[in-house]
Structure formats: structure tokens, C-alpha cells
N, C-alpha and C positions, 0 to 999 in steps of 0.2 A: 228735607231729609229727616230731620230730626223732630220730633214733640215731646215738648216737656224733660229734654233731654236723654230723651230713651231710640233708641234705636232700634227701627222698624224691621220686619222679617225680611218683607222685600228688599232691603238695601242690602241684606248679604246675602241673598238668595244668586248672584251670579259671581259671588266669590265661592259660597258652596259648592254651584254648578264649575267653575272652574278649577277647585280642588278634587273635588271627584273626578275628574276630567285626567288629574293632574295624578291619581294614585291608580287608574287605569291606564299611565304612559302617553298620556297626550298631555304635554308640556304647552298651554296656551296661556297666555296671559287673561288676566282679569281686565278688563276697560276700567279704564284709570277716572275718574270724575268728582270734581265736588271736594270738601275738606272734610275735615275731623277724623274719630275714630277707624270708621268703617274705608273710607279713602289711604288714611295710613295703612290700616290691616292688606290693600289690594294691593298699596305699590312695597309692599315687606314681601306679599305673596310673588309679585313679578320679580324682585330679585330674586329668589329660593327660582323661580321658573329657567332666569338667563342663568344661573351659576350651574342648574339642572343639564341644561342644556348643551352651554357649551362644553360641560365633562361630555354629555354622550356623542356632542361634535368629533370631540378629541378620540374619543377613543375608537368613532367611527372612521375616523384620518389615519390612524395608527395601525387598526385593520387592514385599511387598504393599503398604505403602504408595504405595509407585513406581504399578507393575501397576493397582490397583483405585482406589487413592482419587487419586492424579496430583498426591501431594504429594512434590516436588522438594527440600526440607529435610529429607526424614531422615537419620541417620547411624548407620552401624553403632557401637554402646556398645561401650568396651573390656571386655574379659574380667580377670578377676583374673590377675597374672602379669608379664614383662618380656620384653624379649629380640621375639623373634620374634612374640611372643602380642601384643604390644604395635604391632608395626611392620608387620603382617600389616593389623590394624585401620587403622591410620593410612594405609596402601596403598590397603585398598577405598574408604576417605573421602575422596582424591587423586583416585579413577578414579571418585568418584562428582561431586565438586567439577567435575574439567577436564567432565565432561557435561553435566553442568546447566546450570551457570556460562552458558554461548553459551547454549542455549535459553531461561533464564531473561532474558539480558538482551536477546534477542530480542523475546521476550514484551513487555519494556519497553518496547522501541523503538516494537512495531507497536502497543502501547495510544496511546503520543503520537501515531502515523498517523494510528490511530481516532479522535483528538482537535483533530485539525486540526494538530497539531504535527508540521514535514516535517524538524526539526532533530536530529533526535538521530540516532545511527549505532550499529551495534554494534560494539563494544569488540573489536577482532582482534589484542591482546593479553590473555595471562592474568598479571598483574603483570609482569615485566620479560622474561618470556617469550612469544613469538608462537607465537599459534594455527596450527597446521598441521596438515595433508590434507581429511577432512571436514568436523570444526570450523570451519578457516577457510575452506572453501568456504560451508558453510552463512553464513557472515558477512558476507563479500564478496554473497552473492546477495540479500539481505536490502538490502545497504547500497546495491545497484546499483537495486534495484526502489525505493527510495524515492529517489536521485538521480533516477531516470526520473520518478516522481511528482512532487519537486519540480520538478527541469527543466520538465514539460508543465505544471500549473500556474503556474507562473509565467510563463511565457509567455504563457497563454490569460487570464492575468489582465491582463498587462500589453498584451494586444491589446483587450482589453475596458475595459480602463480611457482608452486612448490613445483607440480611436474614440470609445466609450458618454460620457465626459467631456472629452477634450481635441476632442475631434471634428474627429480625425489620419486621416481616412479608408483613406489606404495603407499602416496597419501590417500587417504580415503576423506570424506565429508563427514564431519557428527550430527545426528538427526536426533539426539537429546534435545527434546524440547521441542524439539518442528511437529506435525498432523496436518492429517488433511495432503494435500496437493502441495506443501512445500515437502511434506518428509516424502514425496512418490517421486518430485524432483530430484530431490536430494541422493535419494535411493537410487535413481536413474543412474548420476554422476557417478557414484559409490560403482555401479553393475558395469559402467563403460570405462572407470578407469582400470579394474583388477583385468579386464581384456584387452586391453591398451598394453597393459604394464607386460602380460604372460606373452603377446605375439611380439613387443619390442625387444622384452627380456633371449627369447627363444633364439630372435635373428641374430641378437648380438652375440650370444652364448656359440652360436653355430659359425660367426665370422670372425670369433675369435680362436673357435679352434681350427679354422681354415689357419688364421696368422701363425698359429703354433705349430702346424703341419698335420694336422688331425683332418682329414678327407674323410672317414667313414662319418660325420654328424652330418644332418639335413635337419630344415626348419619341418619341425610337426602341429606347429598350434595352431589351433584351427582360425582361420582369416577370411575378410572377406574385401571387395573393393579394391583398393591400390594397395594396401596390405600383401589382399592375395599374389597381388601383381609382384611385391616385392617379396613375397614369400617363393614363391614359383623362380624369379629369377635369381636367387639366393642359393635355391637348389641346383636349379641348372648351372650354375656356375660351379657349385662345388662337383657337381657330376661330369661337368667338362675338364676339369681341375685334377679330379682322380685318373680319369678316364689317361688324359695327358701324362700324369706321373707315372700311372702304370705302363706306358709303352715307354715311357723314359727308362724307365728301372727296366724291362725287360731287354730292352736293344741290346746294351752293354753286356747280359748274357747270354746275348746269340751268337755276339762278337766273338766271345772267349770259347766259343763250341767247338770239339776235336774234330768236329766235321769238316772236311777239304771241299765238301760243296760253298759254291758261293751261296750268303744270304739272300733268299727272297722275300723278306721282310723290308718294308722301310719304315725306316724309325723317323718319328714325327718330327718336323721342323716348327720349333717354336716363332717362327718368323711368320709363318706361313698357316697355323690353326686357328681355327674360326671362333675366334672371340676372344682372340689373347693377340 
């Protein structure tokens, strides 16, 4: 191999060929043979090839883990080595961490949503450093669409709990702060409770002055469904009601009439009237 201790072309003519090889992406080894210089130089060159290599192993595993199976924990394995081989690794597992990291505890958050839990937020620091550009947009938008979910919730709760239990007829829902499809919901609640409140207000106004002896009131708000239904027999009642008084109040002065004919009126038997 050697003359004169010089070292011939041909002897690194298939390590050239296998570094050119090797700066075009085909990672082949040199064939190993023989001692001295140019034999060291080949098996220096095939380590540089396995520690090449198995980086782009890794980070072809890590892909597909990512890509196909949608598991968010993997990490590229270091390579045998220091220096750059080492911190190359630890660079992709930083850029794989800052990504994950916000989706995964995204992920967290909206399982608590799905759970009836509106408490939790996502995290728009990554340790003592703030998430910024897409990251912390994707955070903020997450964080903003469950304040909207709680804010309407809580509202529609606490208008359902005031009227349905406290039976607070004029709560309304505040839509400070809601858009979009919560504040049209929200506004829904708002438009069904002030018609709720006016047709229960109405009947009750109207069967209280039955109890105080007031017959000329009737329900007027306009109604619809079983509403209607109890608005109609609300009415009918007190229209039965009058109707009955007045022949009550009138008998007594047919009775006292200087007329010597007998009565042919009869005065109504409350034993005996249809619906009393």
C-alpha cells in the first residue's frame, strides 16, 4: 500500500468515492482493509457514517411515531459521541418539547371541558419562559373559547336557578363579553325569559284580583301552547265567576220588588253551576 512511505492516490480514491457519496446523502461505509494512515482515515470516516446515521434512524422513528401512531412522547435517542452529536440531539428534543408541550396540555384542558370542568386554562408559559407567536396564539384561543363557555354557562345557570328556584322572574343573562353563537344564545334566554316573566306576571296579577274580588280583569298577554291553554282557562273562569255573581247580586233584588207577581227568574244554585 505504501512506497517510500507516501501514500498512493489509489488508496484513498474509495474513501473519496465514499465521502462524496456521503455529502450527496448516501451514508455508505468505506471498506475497512489493511493498516496505517489511510485504514485509520476509513474506520474514523465509518464512525462519522454510524453516528450519521443512526441520528437520521431516530429521527425517521420519531416521524413516524408523530405522523402515523400520534404519539406525542417520543424522543430522538442520543448517538454514541459528544460535542455536537450530543447537542444536535438534545436541540431536536427542545423543538420537539416547545411543540408538543401547548398541544398536549391543550388536549388536557379540553378533556376537563368534555368533563364538565370549565376551570382549567392552558399554560402560556413554558417554565419561566412565555410562549410566543403561534404557540401562544393557539393558547390564548383555547383559553378565550372556554372563558366564552364559562361566562354563557354561568349565566344561563344562574338565570335558571334565580327564576326556576328563587322564582326572581326578571333575571335576565349578561352577554358582556360573549359574540358569536354564545351571545345569540344568550340573547335567546334574555328574549324567552322577559315572555315568561309578562304571561306569568299577567295571570297572576289577574288571580289575584279574582282573590280580592275584582271580576272585571282577564289575562291579555299574548300566549302560546299550554300558556295559551292556561291563559283561556283563567279567563273562562273568571268569566264564569262574574257571570255567577251577577245573578247572585241580581236575585236578591227581584226578591225585594213591589211587584205581587211571582218571580220567574231563578237564581243560580251554586251547588249546582258548571264548574264551581
Amino acid at each position: 500500500m505504501f512506497e517510500d512511505g507516501q501514500i498512493r492516490a489509489s488508496d484513498l480514491r474509495p474513501l473519496l468515492a465514499a465521502m462524496t457519496a456521503a455529502r450527496d446523502g448516501d451514508f455508505t461505509k468505506v471498506p475497512e482493509a489493511g493498516h496505517g494512515p489511510v485504514a485509520e482515515l476509513g474506520a474514523v470516516f465509518n464512525q462519522i457514517v454510524v453516528r450519521s446515521t443512526h441520528f437520521n434512524s431516530e429521527i425517521q422513528r420519531v416521524k413516524r411515531e408523530l405522523v402515523r401512531h400520534g404519539r406525542l412522547d417520543e424522543r430522538v435517542s442520543a448517538s454514541p459521541g459528544q460535542g455536537s452529536w450530543t447537542s444536535r440531539v438534545d436541540d431536536v428534543n427542545q423543538v420537539l418539547d416547545a411543540l408538543v408541550a401547548p398541544a398536549a396540555n391543550a388536549t388536557r384542558m379540553l378533556d376537563a371541558v368534555a368533563g364538565g370542568d370549565l376551570t382549567q386554562r392552558v399554560d402560556l408559559h413554558d417554565g419561566s419562559r412565555q410562549l410566543r407567536g403561534d404557540l401562544r396564539r393557539l393558547g390564548r384561543a383555547v383559553n378565550k373559547m372556554v372563558d366564552q363557555l364559562s361566562l354563557f354557562t354561568g349565566e344561563v345557570t344562574r338565570v335558571a336557578r334565580e327564576v326556576g328556584t328563587e322564582g326572581r322572574l326578571g333575571s335576565r343573562a349578561k352577554v358582556r363579553g360573549l359574540s358569536g353563537s354564545w351571545r345569540d344564545v344568550t340573547e335567546a334566554v334574555n328574549t324567552m325569559a322577559p315572555r315568561l316573566t309578562a304571561q306569568v306576571r299577567d295571570i297572576a296579577l289577574v288571580t289575584t284580583a279574582v282573590a280580592r274580588g275584582d271580576l272585571t280583569r282577564t289575562v291579555t298577554v299574548e300566549a302560546t301552547g299550554e300558556l295559551l291553554e292556561l291563559k283561556l282557562t283563567v279567563n273562562t273562569m273568571v268569566d264564569q265567576l262574574s257571570a255567577f255573581a251577577d245573578e247572585v247580586t241580581r236575585c236578591p233584588a227581584t226578591a225585594r220588588s213591589p211587584s205581587h207577581a211571582a218571580p220567574t227568574t231563578t237564581c243560580p244554585n251554586p251547588s249546582t253551576s258548571t264548574g264551581f
